[in-house]
C-alpha positions in Angstrom: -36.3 -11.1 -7.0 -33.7 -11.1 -4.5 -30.4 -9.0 -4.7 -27.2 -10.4 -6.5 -23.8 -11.2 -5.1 -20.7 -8.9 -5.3 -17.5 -11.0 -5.4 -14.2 -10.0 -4.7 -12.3 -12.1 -6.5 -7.9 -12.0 -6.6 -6.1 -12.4 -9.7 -2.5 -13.2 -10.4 0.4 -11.0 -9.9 2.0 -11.8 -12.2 2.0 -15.5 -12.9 -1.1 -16.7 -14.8 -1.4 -19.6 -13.0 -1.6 -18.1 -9.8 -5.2 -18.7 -9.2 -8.1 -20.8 -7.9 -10.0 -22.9 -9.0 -12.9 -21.9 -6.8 -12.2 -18.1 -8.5 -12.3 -19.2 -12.6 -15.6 -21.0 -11.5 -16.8 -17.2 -10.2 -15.8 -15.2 -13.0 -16.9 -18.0 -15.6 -20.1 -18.1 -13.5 -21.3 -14.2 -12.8 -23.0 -11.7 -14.9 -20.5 -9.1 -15.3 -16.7 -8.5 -14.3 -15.7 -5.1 -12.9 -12.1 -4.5 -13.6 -9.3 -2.3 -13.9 -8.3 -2.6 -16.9 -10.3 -4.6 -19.6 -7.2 -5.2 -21.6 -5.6 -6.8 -18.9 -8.0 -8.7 -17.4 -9.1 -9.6 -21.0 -5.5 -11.8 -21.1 -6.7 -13.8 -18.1 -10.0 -14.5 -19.4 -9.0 -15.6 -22.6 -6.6 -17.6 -20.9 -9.0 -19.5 -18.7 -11.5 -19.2 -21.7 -13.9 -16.8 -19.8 -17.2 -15.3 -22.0 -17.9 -12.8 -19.1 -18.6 -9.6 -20.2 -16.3 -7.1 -18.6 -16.9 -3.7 -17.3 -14.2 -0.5 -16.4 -14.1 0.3 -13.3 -10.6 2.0 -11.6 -9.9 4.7 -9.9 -10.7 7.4 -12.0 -14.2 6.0 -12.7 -15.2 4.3 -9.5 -17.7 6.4 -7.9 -18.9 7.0 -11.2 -19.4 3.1 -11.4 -21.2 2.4 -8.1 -24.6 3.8 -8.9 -24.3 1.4 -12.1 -22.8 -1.5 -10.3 -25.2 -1.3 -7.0 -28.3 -1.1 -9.5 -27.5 -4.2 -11.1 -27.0 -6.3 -8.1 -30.3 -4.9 -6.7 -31.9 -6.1 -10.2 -30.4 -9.3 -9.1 -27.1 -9.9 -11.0 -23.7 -11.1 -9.5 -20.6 -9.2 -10.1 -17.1 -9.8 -9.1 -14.5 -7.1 -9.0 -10.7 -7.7 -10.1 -8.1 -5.8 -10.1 -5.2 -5.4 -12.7 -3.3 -7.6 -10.4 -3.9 -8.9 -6.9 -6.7 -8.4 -4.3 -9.1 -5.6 -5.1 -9.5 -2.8 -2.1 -5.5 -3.4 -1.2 -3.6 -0.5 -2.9 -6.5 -0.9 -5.8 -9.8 0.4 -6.3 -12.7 -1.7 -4.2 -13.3 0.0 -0.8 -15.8 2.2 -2.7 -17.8 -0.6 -4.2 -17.7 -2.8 -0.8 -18.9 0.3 1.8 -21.9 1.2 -0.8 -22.9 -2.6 -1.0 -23.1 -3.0 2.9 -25.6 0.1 2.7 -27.2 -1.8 0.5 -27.7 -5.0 2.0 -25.7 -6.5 -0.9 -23.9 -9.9 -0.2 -20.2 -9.5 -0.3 -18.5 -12.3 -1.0 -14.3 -12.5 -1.0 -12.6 -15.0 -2.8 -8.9 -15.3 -1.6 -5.5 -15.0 -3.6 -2.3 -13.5 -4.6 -1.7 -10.4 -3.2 2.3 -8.9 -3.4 2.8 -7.5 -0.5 2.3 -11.0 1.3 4.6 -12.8 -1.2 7.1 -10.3 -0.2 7.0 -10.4 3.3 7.3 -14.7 3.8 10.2 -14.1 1.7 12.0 -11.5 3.2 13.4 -13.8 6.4 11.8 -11.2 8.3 10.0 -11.2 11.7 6.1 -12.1 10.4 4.2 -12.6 13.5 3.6 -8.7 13.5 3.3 -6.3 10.6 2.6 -3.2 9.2 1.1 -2.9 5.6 1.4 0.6 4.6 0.8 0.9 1.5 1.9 3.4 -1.2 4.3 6.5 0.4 2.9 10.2 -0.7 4.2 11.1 -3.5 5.5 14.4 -2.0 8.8 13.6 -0.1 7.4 16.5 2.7 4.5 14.0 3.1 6.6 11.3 2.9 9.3 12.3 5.6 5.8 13.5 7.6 4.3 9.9 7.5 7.4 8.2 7.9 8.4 10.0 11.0 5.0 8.5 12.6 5.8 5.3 11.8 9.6 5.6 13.5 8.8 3.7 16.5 6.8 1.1 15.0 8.2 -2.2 16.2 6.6 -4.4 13.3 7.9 -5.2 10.2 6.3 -2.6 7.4 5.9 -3.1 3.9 5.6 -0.5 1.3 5.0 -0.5 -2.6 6.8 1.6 -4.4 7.0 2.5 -8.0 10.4 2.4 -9.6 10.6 5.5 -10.7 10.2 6.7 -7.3 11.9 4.3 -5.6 15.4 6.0 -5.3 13.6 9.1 -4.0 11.7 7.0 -1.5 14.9 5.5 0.0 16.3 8.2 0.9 13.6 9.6 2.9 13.4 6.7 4.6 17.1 6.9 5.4 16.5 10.1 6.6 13.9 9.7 8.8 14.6 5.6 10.2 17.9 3.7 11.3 19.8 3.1 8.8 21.0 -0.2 10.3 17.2 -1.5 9.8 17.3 -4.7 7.6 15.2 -4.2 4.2 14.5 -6.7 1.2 13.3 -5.1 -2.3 11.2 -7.6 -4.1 11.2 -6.8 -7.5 8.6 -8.5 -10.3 7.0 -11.0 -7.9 6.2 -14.1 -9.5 7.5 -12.9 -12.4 10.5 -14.2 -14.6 12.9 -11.6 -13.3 12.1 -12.0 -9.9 14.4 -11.2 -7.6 15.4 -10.4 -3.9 17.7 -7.6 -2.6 18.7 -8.2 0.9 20.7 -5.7 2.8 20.3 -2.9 5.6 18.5 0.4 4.4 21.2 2.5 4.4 23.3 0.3 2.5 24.9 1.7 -0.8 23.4 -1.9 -2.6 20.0 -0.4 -1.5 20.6 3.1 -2.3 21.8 2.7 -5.3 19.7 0.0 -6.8 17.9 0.7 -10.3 14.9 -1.6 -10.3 12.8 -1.9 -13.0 8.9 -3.3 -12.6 6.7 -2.9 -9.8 8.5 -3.3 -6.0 7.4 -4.4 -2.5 9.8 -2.9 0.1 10.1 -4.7 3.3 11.9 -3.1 6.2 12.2 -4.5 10.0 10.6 -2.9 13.4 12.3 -0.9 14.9 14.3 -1.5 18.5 14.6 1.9 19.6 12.7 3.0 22.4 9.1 4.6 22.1 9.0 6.0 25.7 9.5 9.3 25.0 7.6 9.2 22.2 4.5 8.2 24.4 5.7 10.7 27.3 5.2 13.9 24.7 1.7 14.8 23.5 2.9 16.8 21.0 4.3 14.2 19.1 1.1 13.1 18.5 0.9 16.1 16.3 2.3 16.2 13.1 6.0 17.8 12.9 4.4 21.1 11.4 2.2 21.2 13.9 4.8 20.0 16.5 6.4 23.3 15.6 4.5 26.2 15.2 3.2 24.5 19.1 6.5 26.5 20.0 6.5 29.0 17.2 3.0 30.1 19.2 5.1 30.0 22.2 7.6 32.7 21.4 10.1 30.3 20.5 12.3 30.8 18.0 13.1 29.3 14.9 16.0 27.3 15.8 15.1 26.7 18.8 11.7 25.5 17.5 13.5 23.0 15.6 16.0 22.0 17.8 13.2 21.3 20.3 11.2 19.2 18.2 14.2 17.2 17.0 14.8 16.3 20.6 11.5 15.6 21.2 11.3 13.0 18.4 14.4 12.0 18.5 15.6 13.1 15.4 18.6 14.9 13.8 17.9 18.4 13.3 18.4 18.3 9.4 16.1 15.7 9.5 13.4 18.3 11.2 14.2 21.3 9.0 13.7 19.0 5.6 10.3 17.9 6.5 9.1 21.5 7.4 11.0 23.4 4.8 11.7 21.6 1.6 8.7 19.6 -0.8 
């Protein structure tokens, strides 16, 4: 018997229509559906009038799930994979799944779609020949200042998703650590009935202040500052904690630990001092 086929198959965002035709024939037509949630992808299927049987599989099952998963596609069955909304393995659970098939030998098999974060960027009237997907920020705004500070002197457009109850808190790190002059677009409910646009700079008070409600894709131009010095300085290869205590080790001292390391990045002291000392 040879081994089944594991399908990777994107779902709507948000619009049910949002699909192809080529991806109801594969979930109509494999053994089993892997899926976030079975509630929600049980609205699509009855939608489209889909028998498959589904199967949990998120993030807090997922390596759980492979043993299962892999077995039955040895045994010979096909399985696709959807997410709650979207393409599985960006921002959703898949990447598990996908690496232990390839050990396996299994057949992977994607079948194109919606994904948000692409919907947002060809909207935003920004610069799309280069970007920079990054993702959900850490929770923690010390992680968050931390990775954003890396990212500075990227001269792509990057695109974030952020939930709305974070997203205030998110802003302003990214105020504190980029130009505020940067252009930025909040899509909010993507293909949605309330879908709408935000376009203004970063740092504007329309941005800062915005109370969305649903899920958001943040899009935010490259930046046009210089990454010379960046490049010149191995240190700022390091992290900015590590950037630090390089001088603390040195006999340095506090401040002037800081103040050092703001130069070096090119950031404001304050800016420094919040991503060492405060969560």
């Amino acid at each position: 018997m040879s081994d089944g086929q594991l399908y990777l198959v994107a779902t709507p965002i948000g619009n049910l229509e949002d699909i192809s035709f080529r991806a109801l024939r594969i979930l109509k037509e494999v053994n089993l559906i892997a899926c976030e949630d079975t509630r929600r992808t049980k609205q699509l299927c009855n939608y489209y009038d889909i028998k498959t049987p589904l199967l949990s599989y998120h993030e807090h099952n997922e390596r759980d799930r492979v043993d299962l998963l892999i077995s039955k596609l040895v045994d010979g069955e096909n399985i696709a994979v959807v997410s709650d909304a979207g393409t599985p393995a960006i921002s959703d659970p898949g990447t598990v799944i996908v690496k232990a098939a390839i050990t396996n030998g299994i057949k992977i098999i994607p079948i194109p779609g919606p994904t948000a974060f692409t919907s947002a960027l060809i909207a935003s009237g920004l610069n799309t020949e280069g970007f920079f997907f990054a993702g959900f920020l850490p929770r923690k705004s010390k992680l968050r200042q931390e990775l954003l500070s890396k990212l500075k002197y990227n001269e792509y457009t990057t695109i974030f998703y952020v939930s709305p109850h974070r997203y205030n808190d998110v802003i302003k790190d990214i105020v504190k650590c980029w130009d505020k002059q940067r252009d930025a677009v909040v899509a909010r409910e993507l293909t949605k009935v309330y879908e709408t646009f935000l376009r203004d700079k970063i740092g504007s008070e329309a941005v800062l202040n915005y109370r969305p409600k649903g899920e958001i894709c943040l899009v935010v131009s490259g930046s046009l500052e210089s990454k010379t010095d960046i490049e010149q300085n191995p240190l700022n290869n390091l992290t900015v904690l590590d950037h630090y205590e390089s001088y603390i080790n040195r006999g340095m001292e506090r401040k002037q630990a800081i103040k050092q390391v703001a130069k070096d990045r090119a950031l404001k002291r304050s800016e420094v001092y919040d991503i060492l000392f405060k969560n």
